[in-house]
N, C-alpha and C positions, 0 to 999 in steps of 0.2 A: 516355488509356487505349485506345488505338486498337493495343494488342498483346493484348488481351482476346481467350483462345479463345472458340473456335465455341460455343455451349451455356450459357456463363458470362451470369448475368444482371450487370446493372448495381449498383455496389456502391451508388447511389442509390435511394431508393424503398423501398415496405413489405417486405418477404421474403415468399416464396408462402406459409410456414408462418403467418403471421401473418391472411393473407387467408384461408386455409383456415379456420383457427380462427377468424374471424370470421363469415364463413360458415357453421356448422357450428352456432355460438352464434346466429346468427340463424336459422336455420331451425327450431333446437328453442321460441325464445322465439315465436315465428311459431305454430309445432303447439300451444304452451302455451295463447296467445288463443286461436284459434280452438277447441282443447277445453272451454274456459272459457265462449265468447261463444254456445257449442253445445247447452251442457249435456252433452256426452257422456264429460266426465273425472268425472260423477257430483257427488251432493251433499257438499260438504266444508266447513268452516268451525267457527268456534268453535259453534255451538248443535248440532252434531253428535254431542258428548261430554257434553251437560250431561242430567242427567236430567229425565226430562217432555220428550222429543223437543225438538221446534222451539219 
């Protein structure tokens, strides 16, 4: 494949869209623990909805 224009990636390997989106999936899953490990995504969970609070 040594007629491959200038710019063209390699028809081998991940595709950029694929890293992007991995990327992108792990940055949010990343902000999710650390809102979690912080307390700052607030109190959530099943005894939130049950009556008699906690």
């Amino acid at each position: 494949m040594a007629d491959q224009a200038e710019g063209q990636g390699s028809s081998t390997g991940t595709p950029r869209w694929v890293k992007v989106v991995g990327l992108v999936v792990a940055l949010l899953l990343v902000t999710f623990v650390v809102f979690q490990v912080t307390g700052l995504a607030g109190e959530h969970g099943p005894g939130r909805h049950l009556p008699g609070g906690r």
